[in-house]
C-alpha positions in Angstrom: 39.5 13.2 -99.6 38.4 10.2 -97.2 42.1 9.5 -97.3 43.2 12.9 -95.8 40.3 12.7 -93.1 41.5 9.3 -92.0 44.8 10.0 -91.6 43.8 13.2 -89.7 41.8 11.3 -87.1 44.5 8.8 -86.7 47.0 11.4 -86.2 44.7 13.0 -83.6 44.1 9.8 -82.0 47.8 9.1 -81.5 48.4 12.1 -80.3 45.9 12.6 -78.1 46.5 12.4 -74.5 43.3 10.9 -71.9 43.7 12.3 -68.6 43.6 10.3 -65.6 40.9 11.7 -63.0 40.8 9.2 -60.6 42.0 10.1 -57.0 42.4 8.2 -54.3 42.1 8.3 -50.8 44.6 6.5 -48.5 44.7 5.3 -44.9 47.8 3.5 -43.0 46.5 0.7 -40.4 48.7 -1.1 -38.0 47.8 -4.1 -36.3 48.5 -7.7 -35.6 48.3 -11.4 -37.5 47.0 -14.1 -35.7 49.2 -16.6 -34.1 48.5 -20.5 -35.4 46.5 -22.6 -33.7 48.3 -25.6 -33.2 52.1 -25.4 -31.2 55.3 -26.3 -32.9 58.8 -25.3 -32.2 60.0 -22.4 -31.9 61.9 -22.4 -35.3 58.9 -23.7 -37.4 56.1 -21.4 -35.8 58.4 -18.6 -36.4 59.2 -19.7 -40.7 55.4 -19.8 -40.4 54.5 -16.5 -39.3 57.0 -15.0 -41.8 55.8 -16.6 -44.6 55.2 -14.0 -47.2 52.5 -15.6 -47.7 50.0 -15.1 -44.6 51.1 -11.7 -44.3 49.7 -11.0 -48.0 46.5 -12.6 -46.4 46.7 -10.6 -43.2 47.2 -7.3 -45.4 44.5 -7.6 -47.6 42.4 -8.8 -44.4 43.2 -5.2 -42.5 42.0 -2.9 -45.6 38.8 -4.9 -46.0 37.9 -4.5 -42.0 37.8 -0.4 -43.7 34.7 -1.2 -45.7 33.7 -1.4 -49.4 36.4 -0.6 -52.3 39.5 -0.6 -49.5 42.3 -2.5 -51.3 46.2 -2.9 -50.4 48.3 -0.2 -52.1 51.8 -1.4 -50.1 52.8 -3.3 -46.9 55.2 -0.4 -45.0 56.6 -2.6 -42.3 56.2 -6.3 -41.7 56.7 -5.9 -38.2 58.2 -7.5 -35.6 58.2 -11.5 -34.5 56.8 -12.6 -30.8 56.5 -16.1 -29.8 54.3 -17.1 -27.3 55.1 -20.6 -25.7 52.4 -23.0 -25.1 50.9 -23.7 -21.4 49.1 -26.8 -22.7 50.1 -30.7 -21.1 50.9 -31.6 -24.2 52.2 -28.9 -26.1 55.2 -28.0 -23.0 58.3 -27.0 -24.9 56.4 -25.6 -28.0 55.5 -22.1 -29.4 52.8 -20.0 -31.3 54.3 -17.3 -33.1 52.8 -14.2 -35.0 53.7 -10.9 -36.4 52.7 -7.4 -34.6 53.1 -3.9 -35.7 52.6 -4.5 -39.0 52.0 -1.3 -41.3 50.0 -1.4 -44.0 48.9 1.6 -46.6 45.2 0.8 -47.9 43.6 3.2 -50.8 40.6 3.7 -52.3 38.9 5.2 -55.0 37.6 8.9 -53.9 33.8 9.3 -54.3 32.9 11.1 -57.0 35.7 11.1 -59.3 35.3 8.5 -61.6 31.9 7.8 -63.7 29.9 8.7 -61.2 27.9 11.9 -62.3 27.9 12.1 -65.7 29.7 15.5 -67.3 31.4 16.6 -63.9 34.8 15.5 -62.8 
């Protein structure tokens, strides 16, 4: 008899499906990196503000200037490349580049749907 109701919870616990209530809400932003503060040329400044790397930075920077829970759900356009050249003395000849236009989708969770008020949802 125990045998039988095991095997009948663990068939309904296989089977069973959870369903996934969270929604989401989602807002595309478009704006700019910051160009580096020091001057190089004009092919290094512009491998810099390419890198993959600072525009993962820059991305998750954007959704956070949205508030609390704001998180990165894709970048939609990396933008475009400008180079600015330097008017310094010393830095004559040199460049400080950055990305503009870039797109990025931020989501986040939608109040209300998950956990917060227990039995409704």
């Amino acid at each position: 008899m125990k045998l039988n109701l095991i095997g009948l919870g663990l068939v309904l616990c296989v089977t069973s499906t959870a369903t996934l209530a969270t929604e989401y809400i989602y807002r595309e932003l478009k704006a700019n990196t910051l160009p580096m503060q020091h001057c190089d040329s004009k092919e290094k400044a512009s491998a810099d503000a390419e890198k993959p790397y600072k525009l993962t930075i820059y991305s998750k920077k954007f959704c956070q200037t949205q508030g609390y829970g704001w998180h990165v759900e894709k970048v939609k356009d990396n933008g475009k490349l400008v180079c600015n050249e330097c008017t310094s003395g010393d830095a004559k000849g040199k460049y400080q580049c950055y990305m503009e236009d870039v797109v990025v989708e931020c989501k986040r969770i939608k109040p209300g749907t998950v956990g917060m008020l227990p039995g409704k949802g």
